[in-house]
N, C-alpha and C positions, 0 to 999 in steps of 0.2 A: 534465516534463509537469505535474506537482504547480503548478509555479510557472504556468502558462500559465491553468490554470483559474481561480487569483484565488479561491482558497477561502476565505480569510480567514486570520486566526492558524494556525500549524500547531503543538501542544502536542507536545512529547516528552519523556515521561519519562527520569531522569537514569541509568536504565540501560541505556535504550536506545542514546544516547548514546553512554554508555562501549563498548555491544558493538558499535556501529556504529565507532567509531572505533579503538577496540583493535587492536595490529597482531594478527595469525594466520601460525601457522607453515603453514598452508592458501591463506591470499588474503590480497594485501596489500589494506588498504582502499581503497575504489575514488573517488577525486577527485572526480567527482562526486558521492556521497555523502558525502563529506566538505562539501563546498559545502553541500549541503542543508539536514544538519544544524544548519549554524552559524546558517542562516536561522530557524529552530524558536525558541519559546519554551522552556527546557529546564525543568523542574519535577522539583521532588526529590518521588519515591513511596516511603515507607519502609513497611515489612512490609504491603505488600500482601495483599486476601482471597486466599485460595484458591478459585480460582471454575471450575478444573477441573485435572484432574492432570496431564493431557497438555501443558497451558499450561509454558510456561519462566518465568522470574522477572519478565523483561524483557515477555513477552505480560500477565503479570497486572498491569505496574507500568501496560500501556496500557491496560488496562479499568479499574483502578482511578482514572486520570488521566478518561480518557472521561467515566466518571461524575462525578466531583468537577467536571468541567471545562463537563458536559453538552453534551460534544460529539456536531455532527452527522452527524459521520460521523468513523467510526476506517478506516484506512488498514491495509489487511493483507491478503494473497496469503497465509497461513496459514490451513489449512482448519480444525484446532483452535480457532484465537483468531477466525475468522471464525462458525464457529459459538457460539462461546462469549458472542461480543458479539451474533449474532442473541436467542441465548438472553436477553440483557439487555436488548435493547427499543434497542440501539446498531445502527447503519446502518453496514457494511464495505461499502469500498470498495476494492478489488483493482485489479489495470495493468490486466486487461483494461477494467473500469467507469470506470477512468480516461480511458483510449484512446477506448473510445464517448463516454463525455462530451465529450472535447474535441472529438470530431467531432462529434457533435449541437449543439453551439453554435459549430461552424463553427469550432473555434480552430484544425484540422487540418482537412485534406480524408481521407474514408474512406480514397483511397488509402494515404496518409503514414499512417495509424493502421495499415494492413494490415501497411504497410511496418514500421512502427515494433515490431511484433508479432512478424514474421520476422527481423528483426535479432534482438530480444532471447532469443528460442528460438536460431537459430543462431550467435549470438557472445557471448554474454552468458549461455547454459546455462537462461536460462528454462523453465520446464517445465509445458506443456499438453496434453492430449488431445488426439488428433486429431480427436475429435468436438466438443470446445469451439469447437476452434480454427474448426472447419468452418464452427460454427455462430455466431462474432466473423466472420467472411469476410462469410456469408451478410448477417447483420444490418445490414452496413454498406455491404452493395453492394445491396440492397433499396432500390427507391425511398418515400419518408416520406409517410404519407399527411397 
């Protein structure tokens, strides 16, 4: 979905990387993710700020890369690092924000975004509110004024 919008450069710091691809005795890594990544500009972030405690290594190497990079928008479905980069004046951008973007510029139809939303909750363990969810439904079955 990342690739459809045309967002430009996609930066990723060299730990995320590592924990994106590192196998897990939990999940093997997932092929498509694997893809993704190799597409990424990968940048080394070493001893990143501390910019909240709840952050992982890997969340602060992307706030720390964000800023250095002065990117427009950091990509995160973490509500920690989501607010962490609100708090820095950095624009997250989560699947759902993802999904309405691409419908809003017509890359998908509402439908395929709904669809694509119910897949990833029911095959993929995605995890959303039922009141989010209601209200990604609503937003995109609403006509544009």
């Amino acid at each position: 979905m990342l690739r459809l919008l045309d967002l430009g450069t996609f930066y990723l710091p060299n730990a995320v990387e590592q924990e994106s691809l590192a196998p897990s005795p939990h999940a093997p890594p997932q092929p498509v993710l694997q893809a993704f990544v190799r597409t990424c500009q990968v940048l080394p972030v070493e001893a990143p700020r501390e910019f909240a405690t709840a952050l992982s290594l890997a969340d602060r190497c992307v706030l720390e890369l964000a800023l250095r990079c002065q990117a427009d928008l950091v990509v995160a479905d973490d509500s920690a690092l989501r607010r962490a980069a609100l708090a820095l004046g950095l624009r997250p951008l989560g699947t759902l924000g993802i999904l309405a973007l691409a419908a809003k510029r017509r890359q998908v139809t509402s439908a395929a975004a709904i669809g694509k939303l119910h897949e990833l909750v029911t095959e993929h363990g995605f995890r959303v509110s039922a009141a989010v969810y209601a209200e990604f439904e609503r937003r995109l079955n609403s006509p544009v004024p």
